[in-house]
C-alpha positions as CSV (number, residue, x, y, z in Angstrom):
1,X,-14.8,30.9,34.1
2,X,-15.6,28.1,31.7
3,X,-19.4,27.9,30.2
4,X,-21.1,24.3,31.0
5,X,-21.6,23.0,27.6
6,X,-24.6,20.7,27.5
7,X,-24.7,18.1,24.5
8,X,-27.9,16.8,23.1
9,X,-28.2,15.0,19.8
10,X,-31.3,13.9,17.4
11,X,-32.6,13.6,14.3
12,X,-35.3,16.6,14.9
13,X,-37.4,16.0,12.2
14,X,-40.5,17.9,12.3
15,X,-39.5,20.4,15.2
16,X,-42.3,20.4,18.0
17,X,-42.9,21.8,21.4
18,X,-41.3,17.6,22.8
19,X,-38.0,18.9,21.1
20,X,-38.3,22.6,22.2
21,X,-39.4,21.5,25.9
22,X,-35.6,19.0,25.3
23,X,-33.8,21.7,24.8
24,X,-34.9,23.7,27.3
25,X,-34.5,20.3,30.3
26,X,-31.0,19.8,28.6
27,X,-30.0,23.8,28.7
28,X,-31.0,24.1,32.5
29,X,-28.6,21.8,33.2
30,X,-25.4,23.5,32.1
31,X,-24.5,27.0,30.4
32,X,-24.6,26.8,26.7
33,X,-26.4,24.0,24.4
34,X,-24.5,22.3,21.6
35,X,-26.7,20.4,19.5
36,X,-25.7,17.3,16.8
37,X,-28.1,16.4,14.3
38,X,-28.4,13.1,12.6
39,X,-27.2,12.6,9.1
40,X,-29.8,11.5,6.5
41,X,-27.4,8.2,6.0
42,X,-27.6,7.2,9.9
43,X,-31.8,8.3,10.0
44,X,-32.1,5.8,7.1
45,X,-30.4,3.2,8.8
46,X,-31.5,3.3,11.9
47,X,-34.9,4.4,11.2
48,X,-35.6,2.6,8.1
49,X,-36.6,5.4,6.5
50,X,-35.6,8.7,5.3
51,X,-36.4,11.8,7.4
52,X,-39.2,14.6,5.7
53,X,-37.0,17.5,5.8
54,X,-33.1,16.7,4.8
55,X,-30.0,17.3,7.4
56,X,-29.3,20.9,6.0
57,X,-32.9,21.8,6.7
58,X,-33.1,20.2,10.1
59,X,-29.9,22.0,11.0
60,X,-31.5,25.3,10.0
61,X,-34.3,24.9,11.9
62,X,-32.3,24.0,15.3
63,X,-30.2,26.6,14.5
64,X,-33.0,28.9,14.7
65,X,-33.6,28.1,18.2
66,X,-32.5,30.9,20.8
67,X,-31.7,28.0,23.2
68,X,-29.5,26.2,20.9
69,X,-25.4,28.2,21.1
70,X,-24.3,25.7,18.1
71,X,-25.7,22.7,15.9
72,X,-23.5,20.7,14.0
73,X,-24.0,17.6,11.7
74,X,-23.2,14.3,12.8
75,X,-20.5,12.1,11.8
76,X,-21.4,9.1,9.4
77,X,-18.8,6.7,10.0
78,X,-17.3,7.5,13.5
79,X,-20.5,8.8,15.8
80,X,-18.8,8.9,18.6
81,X,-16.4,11.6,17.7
82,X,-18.2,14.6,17.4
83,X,-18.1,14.3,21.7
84,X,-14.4,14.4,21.3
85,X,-14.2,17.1,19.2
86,X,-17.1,19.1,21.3
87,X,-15.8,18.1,24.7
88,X,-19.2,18.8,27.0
89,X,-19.6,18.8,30.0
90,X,-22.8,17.1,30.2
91,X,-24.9,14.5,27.9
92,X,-28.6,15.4,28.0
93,X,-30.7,12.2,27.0
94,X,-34.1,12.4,25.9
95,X,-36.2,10.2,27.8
96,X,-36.8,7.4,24.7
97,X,-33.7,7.8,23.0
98,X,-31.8,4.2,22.6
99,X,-29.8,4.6,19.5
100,X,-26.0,4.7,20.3
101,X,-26.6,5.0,24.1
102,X,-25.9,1.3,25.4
103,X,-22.2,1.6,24.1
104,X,-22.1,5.4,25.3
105,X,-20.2,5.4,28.5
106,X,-17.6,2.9,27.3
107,X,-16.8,4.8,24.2
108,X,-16.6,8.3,26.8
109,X,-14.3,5.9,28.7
110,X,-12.2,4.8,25.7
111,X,-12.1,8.5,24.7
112,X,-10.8,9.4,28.6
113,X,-13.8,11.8,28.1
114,X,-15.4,12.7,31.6
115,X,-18.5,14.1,31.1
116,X,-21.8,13.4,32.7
117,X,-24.7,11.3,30.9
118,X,-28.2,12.9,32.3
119,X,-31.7,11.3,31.6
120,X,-34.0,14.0,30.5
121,X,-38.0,13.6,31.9
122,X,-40.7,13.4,29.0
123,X,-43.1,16.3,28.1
124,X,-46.4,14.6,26.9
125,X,-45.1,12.0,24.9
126,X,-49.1,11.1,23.7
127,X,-48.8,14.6,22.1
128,X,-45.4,15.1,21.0
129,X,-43.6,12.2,20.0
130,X,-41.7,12.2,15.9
131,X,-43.3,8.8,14.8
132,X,-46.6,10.2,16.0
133,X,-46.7,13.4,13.9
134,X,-44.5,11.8,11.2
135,X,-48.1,10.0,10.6
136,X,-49.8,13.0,10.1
């Protein structure tokens, strides 16, 4: 019998309870989380800014997560191809995320990847959003 792997990806700067409550949505809706973590490179560019803590750091900290089966870095130049070489089942989706998701099913498509894309539900985003306590 095959585990459901469940994919969820982020830049998880500052851990909080809206990341832990994201893994917990995303893990309910398979067997075994697998977590990718964005590279410093692809924070700066997308964000316009670097993130507090540095990729190995943020991958420690998501690693220490009992929820989380596996975290890997993300790939700089290819982004796509870290769901090739994971091969989930499922796509878990927080409920803000935008980056890289409006090409997403075409590139599953162009892959012949057949996993699901699910859109996860908030958990008090007035409390626990990144850009909120990045401010702090």
């Amino acid at each position: 019998m095959n585990n459901k792997i469940v994919l969820v990806f982020g830049t998880f700067d500052v851990l909080h309870p809206g990341h832990l409550n994201f893994f917990e949505q995303a893990l309910s809706l398979g067997d075994e989380l697998f977590v990718v973590i964005a590279r410093d490179e692809t924070v700066l560019q997308v964000k316009g800014s670097a993130p507090n803590q540095n990729e190995q750091t943020r991958k420690a900290l998501v690693e220490q997560s009992e929820l989380v089966k596996k975290a890997y870095l993300g790939n700089v130049d290819d982004k796509y191809s870290i769901i090739e070489d994971i091969q989930p089942d499922i796509i878990a989706l927080g409920y803000d995320q935008k980056v890289f998701v409006d090409s997403l099913e075409s590139e599953l498509k162009i892959r012949s990847l057949t996993c699901s894309i699910k859109r996860l539900e908030p958990f008090h985003p007035e409390l626990y959003k990144s850009s909120l306590l990045k401010a702090e």
